[in-house]
C-alpha positions in Angstrom: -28.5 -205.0 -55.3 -28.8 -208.9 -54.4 -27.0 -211.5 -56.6 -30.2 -212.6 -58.5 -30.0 -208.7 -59.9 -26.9 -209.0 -60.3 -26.7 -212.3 -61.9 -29.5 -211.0 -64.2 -27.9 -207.7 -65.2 -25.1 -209.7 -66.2 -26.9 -212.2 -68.0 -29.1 -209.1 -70.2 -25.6 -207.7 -70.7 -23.7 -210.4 -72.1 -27.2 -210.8 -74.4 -27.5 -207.4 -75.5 -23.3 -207.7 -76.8 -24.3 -210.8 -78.5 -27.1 -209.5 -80.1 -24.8 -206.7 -81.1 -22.1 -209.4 -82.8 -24.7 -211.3 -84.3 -26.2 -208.0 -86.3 -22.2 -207.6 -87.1 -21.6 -210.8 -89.0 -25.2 -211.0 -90.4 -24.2 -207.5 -92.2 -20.7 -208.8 -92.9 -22.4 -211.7 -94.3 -24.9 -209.5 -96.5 -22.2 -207.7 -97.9 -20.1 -211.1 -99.2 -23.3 -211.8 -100.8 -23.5 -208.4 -102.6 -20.1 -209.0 -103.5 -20.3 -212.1 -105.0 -23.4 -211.8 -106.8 -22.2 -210.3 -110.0 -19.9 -212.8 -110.1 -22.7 -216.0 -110.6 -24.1 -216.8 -113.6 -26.7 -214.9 -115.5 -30.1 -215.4 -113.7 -28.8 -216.7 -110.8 -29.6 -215.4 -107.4 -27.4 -215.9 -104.0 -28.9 -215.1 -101.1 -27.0 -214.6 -97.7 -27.8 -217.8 -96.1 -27.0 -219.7 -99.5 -23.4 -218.6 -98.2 -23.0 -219.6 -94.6 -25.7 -220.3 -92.1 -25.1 -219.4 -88.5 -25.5 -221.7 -86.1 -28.0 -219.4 -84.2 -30.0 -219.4 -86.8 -30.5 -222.9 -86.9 -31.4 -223.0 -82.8 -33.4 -220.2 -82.4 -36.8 -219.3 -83.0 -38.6 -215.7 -83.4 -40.2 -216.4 -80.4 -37.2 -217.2 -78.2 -34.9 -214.1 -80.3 -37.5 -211.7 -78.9 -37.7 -212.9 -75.4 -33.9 -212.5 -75.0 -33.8 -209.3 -76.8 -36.4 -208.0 -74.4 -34.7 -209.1 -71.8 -31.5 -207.7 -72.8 -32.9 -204.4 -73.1 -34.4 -204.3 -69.6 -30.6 -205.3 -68.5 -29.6 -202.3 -70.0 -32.1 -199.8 -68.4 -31.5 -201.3 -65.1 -27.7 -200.7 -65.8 -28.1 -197.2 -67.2 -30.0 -196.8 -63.7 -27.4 -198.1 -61.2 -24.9 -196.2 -63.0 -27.0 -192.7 -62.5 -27.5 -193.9 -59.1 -24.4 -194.2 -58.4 -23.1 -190.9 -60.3 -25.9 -188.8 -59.7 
């Protein structure tokens, strides 16, 4: 494996694990929301991003979430393969 593998693996890991944080405090988010919501007044909605708005969400676009979510998966196959290499 050369370093620009390496440093690509790397870089599709640490993606893939914020990708994974992210869906984490977007649900934690979500559920303040449900929590709160009987709470406003009558007719009222609250949505989730009426409560906080990520900063993520303010950078990125569709276009730009997929590409790194792409590339994060193809991180983790090439990981998943090195380790059965390596076991197998």
């Amino acid at each position: 494996m050369t370093f620009h593998e390496f440093f690509l693996l790397q870089r599709g890991r640490n993606e893939q694990m914020e990708l994974k944080e992210r869906f984490e405090w977007e649900r934690t988010r979500w559920l303040a929301c449900l929590f709160l919501q009987p709470h406003r007044k009558k007719g009222s909605k609250l949505n989730p991003k009426d409560l906080i708005r990520f900063e993520w969400e303010k950078k990125d676009d569709k276009k730009n979430l997929e590409k790194r979510k792409k590339a994060a998966e193809y991180a983790a196959k090439k990981y998943e393969s090195i380790n059965k290499n390596k076991n197998g």
